[in-house]
C-alpha positions in Angstrom: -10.0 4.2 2.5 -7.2 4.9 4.1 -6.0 7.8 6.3 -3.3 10.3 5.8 -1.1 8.9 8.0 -1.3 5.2 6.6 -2.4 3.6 9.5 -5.4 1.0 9.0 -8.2 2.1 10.2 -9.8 0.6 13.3 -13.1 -1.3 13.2 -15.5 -0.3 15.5 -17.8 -3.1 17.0 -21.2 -1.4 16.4 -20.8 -1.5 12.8 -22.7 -3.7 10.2 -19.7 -4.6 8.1 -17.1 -7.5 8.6 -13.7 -6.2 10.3 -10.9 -6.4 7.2 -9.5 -10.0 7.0 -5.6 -9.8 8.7 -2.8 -9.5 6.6 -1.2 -12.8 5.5 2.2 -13.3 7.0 5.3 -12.9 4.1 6.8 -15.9 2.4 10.3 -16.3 3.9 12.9 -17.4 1.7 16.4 -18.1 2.2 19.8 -19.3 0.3 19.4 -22.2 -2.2 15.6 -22.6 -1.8 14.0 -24.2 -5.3 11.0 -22.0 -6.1 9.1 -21.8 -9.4 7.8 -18.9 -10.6 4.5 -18.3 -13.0 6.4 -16.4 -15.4 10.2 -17.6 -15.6 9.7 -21.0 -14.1 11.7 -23.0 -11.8 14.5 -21.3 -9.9 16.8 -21.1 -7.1 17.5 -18.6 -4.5 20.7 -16.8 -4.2 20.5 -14.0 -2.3 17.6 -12.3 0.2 17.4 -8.8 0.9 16.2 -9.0 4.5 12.4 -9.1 4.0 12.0 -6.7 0.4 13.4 -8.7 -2.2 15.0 -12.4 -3.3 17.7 -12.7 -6.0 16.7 -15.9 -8.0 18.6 -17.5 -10.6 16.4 -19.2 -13.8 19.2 -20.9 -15.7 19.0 -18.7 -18.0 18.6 -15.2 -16.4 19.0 -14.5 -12.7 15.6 -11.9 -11.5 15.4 -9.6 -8.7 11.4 -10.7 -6.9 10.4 -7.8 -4.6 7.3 -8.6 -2.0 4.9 -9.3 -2.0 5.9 -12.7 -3.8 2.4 -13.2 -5.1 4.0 -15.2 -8.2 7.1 -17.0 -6.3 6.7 -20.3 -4.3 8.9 -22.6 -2.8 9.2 -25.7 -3.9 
């Protein structure tokens, strides 16, 4: 659970459960990277949108990937 302000909540050290594991750092991507991607395939990058989104260009249709890039990885 979260609180209002979207903050993480902090983990005390007297309590019985595990702290929550840290959040894995963002893919980085830049111009003419080769990725592949688990639905269109393999691709190459064409454009970044600082740290929110990747233009990519499948042959056959060109796809705007926002983050987190779970399905996108460079080749």
């Amino acid at each position: 659970m979260k609180s209002t302000s979207g903050a993480p909540r902090r983990h005390l050290s007297t309590s019985p459960f595990k702290p929550p594991p840290p959040a894995s750092p963002v893919e980085q991507f830049s111009m003419n990277d080769q990725v592949t991607h688990d639905r269109y395939g393999l691709g190459v990058v064409i454009a970044v949108e600082d740290e929110i989104a990747v233009f990519v260009d499948f042959g056959s249709r060109q796809e705007r990937i926002t983050t987190p890039f779970n399905k996108l990885y460079k080749l």
